[in-house]
Rosetta silent file (secondary structure, phi, psi, omega in degrees, C-alpha in Angstrom):
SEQUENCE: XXXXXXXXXXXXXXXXXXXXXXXXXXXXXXXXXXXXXXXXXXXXXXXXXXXXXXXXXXXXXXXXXXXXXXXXXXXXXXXXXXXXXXXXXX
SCORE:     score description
SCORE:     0.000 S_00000001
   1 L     0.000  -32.928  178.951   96.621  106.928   94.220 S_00000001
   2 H   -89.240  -12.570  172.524   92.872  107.183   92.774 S_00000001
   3 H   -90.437  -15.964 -163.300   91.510  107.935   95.720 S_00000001
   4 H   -92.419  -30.083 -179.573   93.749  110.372   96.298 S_00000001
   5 H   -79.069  -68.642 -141.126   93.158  112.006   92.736 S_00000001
   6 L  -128.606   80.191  164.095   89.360  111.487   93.048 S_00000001
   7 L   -60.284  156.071 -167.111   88.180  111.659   96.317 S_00000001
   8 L   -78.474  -19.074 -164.647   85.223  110.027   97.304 S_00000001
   9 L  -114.556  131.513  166.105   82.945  112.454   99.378 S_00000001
  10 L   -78.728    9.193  168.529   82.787  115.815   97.086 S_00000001
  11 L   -80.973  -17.050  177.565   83.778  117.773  100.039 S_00000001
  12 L  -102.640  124.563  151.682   87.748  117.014   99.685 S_00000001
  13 L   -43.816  129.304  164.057   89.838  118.757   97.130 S_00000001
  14 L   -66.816  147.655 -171.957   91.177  116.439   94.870 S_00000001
  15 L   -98.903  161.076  170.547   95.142  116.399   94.969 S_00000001
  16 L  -105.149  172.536 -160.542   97.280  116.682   91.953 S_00000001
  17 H   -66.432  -14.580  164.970   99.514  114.434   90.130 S_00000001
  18 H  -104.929  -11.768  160.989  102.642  116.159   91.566 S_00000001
  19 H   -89.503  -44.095  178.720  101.573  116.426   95.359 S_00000001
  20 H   -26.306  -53.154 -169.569  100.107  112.565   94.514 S_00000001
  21 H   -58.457  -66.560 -179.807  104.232  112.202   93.832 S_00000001
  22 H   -70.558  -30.130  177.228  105.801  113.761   96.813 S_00000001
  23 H   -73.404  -60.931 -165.549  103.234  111.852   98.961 S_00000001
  24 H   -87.763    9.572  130.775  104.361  108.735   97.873 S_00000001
  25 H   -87.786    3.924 -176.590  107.594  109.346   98.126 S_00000001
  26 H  -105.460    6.565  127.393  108.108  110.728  101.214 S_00000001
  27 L   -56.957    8.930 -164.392  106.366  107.551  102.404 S_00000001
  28 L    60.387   15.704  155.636  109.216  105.662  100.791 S_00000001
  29 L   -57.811  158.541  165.737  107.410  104.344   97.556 S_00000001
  30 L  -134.061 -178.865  141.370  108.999  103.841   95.067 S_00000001
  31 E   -79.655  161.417 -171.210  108.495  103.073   91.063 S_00000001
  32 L   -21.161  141.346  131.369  109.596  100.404   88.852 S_00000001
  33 L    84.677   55.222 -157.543  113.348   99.595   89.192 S_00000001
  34 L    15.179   67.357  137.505  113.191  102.162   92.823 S_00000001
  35 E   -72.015  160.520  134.415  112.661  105.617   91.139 S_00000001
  36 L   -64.267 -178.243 -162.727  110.441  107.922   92.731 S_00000001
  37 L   -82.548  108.020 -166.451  107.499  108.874   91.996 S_00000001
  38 L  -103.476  146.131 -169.435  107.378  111.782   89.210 S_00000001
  39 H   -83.444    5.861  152.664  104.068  113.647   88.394 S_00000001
  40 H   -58.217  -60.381 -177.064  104.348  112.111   84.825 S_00000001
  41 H   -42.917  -46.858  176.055  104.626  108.541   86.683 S_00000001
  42 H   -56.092  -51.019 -164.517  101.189  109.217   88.518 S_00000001
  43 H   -68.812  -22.823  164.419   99.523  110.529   85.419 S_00000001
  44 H   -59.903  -68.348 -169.390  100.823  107.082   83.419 S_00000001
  45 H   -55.573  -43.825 -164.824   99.259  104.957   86.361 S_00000001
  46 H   -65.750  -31.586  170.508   96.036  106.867   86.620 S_00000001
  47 H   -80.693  -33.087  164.100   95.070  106.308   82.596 S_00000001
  48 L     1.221   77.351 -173.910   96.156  102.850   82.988 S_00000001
  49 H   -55.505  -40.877  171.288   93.311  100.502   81.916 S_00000001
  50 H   -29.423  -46.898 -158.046   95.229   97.492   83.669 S_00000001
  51 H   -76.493  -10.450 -171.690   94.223   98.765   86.706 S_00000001
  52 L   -83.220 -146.346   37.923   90.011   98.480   85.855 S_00000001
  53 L    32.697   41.553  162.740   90.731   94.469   84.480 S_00000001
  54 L   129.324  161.609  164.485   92.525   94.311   81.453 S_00000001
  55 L  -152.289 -176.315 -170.699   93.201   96.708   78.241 S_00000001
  56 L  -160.986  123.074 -171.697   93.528   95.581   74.513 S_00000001
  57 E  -116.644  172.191  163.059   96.602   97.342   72.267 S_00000001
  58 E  -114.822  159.931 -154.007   97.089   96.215   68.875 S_00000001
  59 E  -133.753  112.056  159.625  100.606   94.886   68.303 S_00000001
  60 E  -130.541  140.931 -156.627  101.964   95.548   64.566 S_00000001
  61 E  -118.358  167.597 -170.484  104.031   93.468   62.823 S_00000001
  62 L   -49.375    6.144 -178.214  105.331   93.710   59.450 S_00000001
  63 L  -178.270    5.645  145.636  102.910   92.897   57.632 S_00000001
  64 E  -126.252  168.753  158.188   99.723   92.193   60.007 S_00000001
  65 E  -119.344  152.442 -163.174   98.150   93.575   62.692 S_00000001
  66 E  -131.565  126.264  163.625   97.171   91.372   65.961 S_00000001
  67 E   -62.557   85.245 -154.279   94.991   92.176   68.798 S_00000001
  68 E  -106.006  153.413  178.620   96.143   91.657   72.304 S_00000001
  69 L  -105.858   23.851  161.715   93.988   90.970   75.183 S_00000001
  70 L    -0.122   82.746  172.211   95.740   91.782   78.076 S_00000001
  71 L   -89.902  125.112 -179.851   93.488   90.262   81.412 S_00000001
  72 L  -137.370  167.297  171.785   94.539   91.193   85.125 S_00000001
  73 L   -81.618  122.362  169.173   92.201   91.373   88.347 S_00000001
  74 L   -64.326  150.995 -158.347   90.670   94.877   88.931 S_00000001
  75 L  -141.772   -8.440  166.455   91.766   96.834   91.780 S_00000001
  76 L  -114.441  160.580  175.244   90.321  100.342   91.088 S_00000001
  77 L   -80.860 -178.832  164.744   86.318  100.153   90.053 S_00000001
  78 L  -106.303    6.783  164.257   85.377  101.811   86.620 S_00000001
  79 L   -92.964  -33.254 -176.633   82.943  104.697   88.060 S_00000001
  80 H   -84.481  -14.864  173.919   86.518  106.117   89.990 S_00000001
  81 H   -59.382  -63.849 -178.814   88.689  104.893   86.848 S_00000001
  82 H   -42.792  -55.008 -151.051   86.247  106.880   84.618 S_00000001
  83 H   -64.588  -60.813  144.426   85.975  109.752   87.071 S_00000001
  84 H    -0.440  -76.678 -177.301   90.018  109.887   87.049 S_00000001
  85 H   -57.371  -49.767 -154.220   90.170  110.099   82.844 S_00000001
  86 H   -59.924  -31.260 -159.445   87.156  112.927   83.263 S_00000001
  87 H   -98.240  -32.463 -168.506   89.526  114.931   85.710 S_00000001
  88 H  -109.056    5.258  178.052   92.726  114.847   84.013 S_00000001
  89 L   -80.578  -30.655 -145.187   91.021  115.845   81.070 S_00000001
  90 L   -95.987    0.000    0.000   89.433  119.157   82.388 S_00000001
């Protein structure tokens, strides 16, 4: 899906988050609990931090706040993660 948003060679148009959608679903992906693929659904996974190694939310509870670490193994780098936020930005 990030490669697809942010190709690597600057000669290929990047695709958007709603042909990103119809491509993976007319390969038969699907999303959580089998939906397809929606061009909201792309645009959640592509800001993802999870997908770099980890993110950190705060959690608040009635009467503190707590810091979660959330660790997972990265599976996109952080120069195409980055490159991703910079693009959906513009």
């Amino acid at each position: 899906m990030f490669r697809l948003y942010c190709p690597e060679d600057s000669l290929t148009v990047s695709s958007t988050p709603a042909s990103i959608a119809r491509y993976l679903n007319s390969k038969g992906f699907v999303w959580r609990w089998g939906q397809k693929f929606q061009a909201l659904t792309v645009c959640r996974v592509l800001a993802d931090r999870t997908y770099v190694g980890g993110d950190v939310f705060l959690r608040r509870r009635l009467l503190s706040v707590e810091r979660v670490v959330v660790a997972a193994p990265a599976i996109v780098d952080r120069y195409t993660f980055e490159r991703a936020q910079c693009l959906g930005a513009e």
